[in-house]
C-alpha positions as YAML, in Angstrom:
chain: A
units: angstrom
residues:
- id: 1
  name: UNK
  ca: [0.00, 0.00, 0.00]
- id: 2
  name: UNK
  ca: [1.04, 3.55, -0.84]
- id: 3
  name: UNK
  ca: [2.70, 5.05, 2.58]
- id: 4
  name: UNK
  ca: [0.93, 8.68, 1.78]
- id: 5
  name: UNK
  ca: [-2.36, 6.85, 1.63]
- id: 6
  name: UNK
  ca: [-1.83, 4.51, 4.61]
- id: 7
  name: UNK
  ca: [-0.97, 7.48, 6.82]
- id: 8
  name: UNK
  ca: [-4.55, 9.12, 5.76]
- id: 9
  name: UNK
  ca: [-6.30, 5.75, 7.08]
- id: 10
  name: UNK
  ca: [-4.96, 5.80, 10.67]
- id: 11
  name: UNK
  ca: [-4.00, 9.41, 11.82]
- id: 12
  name: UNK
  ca: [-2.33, 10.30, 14.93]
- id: 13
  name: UNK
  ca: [-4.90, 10.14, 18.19]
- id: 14
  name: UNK
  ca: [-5.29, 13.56, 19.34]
- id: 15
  name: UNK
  ca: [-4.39, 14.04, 22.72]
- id: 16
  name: UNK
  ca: [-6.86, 16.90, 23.10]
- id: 17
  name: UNK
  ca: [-3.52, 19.26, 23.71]
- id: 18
  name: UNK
  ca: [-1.79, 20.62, 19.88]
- id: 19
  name: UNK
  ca: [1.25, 19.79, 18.99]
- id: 20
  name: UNK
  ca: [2.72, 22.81, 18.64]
- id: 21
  name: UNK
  ca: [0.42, 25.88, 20.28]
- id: 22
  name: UNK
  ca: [2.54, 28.85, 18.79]
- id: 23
  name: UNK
  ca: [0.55, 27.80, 15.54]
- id: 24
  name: UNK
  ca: [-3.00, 28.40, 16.22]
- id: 25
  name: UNK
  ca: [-5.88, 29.99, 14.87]
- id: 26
  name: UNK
  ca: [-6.36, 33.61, 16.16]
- id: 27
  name: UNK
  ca: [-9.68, 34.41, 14.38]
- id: 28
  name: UNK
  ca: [-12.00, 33.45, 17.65]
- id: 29
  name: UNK
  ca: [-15.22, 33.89, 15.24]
- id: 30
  name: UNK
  ca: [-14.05, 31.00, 12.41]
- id: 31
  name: UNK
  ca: [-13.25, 28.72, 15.43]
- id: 32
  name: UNK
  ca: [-16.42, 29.29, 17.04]
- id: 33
  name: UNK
  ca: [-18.07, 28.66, 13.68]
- id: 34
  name: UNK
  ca: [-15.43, 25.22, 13.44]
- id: 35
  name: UNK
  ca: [-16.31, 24.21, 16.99]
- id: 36
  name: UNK
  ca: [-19.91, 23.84, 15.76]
- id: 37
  name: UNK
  ca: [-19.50, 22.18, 13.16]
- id: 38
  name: UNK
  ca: [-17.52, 19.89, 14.76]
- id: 39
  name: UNK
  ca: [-19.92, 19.52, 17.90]
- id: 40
  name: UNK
  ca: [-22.89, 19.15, 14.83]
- id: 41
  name: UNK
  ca: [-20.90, 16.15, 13.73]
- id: 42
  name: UNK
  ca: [-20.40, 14.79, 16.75]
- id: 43
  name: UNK
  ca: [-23.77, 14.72, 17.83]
- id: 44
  name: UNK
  ca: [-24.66, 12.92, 14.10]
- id: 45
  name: UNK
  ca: [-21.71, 10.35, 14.78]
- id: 46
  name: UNK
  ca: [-23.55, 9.56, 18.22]
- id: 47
  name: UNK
  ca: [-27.03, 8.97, 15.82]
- id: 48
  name: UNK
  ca: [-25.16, 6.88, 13.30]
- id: 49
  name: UNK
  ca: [-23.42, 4.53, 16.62]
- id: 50
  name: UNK
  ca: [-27.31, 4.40, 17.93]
- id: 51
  name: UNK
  ca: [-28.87, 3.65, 14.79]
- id: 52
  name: UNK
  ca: [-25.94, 1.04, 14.13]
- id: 53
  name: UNK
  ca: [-26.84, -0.34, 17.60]
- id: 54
  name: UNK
  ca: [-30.22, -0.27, 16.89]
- id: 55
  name: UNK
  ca: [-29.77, -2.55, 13.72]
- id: 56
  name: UNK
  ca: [-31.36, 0.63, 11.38]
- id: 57
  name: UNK
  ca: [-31.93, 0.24, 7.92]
- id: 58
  name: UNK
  ca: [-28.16, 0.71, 5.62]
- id: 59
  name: UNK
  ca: [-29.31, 3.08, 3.59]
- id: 60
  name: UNK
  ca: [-30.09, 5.48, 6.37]
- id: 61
  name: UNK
  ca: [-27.28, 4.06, 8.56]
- id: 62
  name: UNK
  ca: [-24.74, 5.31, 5.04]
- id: 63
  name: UNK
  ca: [-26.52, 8.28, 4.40]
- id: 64
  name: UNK
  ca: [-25.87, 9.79, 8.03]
- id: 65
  name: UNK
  ca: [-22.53, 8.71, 7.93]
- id: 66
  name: UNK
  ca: [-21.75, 10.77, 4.71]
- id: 67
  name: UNK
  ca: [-23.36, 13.43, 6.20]
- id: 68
  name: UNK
  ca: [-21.29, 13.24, 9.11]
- id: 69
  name: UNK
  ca: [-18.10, 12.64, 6.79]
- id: 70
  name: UNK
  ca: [-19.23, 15.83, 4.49]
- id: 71
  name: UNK
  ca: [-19.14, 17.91, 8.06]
- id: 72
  name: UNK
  ca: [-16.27, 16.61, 9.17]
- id: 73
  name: UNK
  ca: [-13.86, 17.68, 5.62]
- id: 74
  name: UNK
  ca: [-15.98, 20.85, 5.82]
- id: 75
  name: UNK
  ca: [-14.69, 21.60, 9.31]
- id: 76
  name: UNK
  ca: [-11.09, 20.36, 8.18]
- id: 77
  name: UNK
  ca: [-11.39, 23.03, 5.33]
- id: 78
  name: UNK
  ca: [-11.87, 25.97, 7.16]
- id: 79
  name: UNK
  ca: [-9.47, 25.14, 9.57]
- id: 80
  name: UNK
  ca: [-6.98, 25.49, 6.51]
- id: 81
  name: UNK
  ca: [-8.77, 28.24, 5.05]
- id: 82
  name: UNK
  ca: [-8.39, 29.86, 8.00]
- id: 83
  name: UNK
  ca: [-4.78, 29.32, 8.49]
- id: 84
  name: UNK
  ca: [-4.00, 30.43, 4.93]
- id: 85
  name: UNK
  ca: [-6.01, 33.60, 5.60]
- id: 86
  name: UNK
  ca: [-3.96, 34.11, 8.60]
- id: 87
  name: UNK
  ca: [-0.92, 33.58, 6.87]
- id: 88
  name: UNK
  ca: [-1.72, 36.06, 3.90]
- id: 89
  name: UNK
  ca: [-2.74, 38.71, 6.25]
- id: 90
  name: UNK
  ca: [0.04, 38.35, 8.70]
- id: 91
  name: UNK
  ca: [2.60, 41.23, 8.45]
- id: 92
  name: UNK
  ca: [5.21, 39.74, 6.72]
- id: 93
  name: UNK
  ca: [8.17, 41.51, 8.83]
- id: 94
  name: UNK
  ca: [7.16, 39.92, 12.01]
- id: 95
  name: UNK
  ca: [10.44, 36.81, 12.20]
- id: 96
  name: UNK
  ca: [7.88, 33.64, 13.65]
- id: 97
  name: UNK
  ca: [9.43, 30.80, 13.04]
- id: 98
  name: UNK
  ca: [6.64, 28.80, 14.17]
- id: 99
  name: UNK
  ca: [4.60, 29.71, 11.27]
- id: 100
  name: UNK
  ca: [3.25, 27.12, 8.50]
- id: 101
  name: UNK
  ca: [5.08, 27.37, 5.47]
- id: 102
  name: UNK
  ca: [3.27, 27.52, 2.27]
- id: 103
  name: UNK
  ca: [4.63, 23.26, 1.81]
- id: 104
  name: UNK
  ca: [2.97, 23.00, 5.42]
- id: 105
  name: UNK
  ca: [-0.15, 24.80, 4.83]
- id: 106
  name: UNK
  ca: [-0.48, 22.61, 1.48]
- id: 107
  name: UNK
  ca: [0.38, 19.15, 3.18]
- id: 108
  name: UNK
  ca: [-2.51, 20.37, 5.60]
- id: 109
  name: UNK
  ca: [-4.77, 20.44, 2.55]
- id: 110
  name: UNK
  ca: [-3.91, 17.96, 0.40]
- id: 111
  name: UNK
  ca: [-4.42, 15.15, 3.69]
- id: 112
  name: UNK
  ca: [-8.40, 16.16, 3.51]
- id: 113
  name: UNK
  ca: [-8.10, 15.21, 0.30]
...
């Protein structure tokens, strides 16, 4: 198997801490907006599990999960698109080292992919 592909099948477990916390997102209303989405998706993951459990019907079992899926890459999208916009709009003088290269910002994108 393809080692770029294998390492999109089983990412890292988050640890709930970043790795590295001098590159975060500073716009607090795109993460609110992420943190829904992401707390929307959750709450459909828990209906998939329960319908799952339940023995539901596979069509509606796969037709929440893409749904869940579809929120998921959107959330993973504007995380990027908001690190990108970040980076564009960032004075270019200031010397942080600790901020995601255009490769970086890229490699971000292309694993949603």
């Amino acid at each position: 198997m393809d080692p770029e592909r294998s390492r999109h099948r089983n990412p890292p477990v988050m640890t709930g801490e970043p790795a590295n916390t001098n590159v975060g997102l500073r716009d607090a209303a795109a993460m609110r907006k992420i943190t829904n989405r992401l707390k929307r998706a959750q709450g459909q993951l828990a209906a998939v599990i329960t319908a799952v459990d339940a023995g539901a019907d596979c069509r509606d079992v796969v037709t929440q999960l893409a749904a869940v899926s579809s929120a998921l890459d959107r959330a993973g999208f504007a995380i990027v698109s908001t690190a990108l916009r970040q980076c564009i709009t960032d004075d270019p003088a200031d010397d942080d080292s600790n901020k995601l290269t255009v490769d970086e910002l890229e490699k971000l994108f292309l694993t949603l992919a």
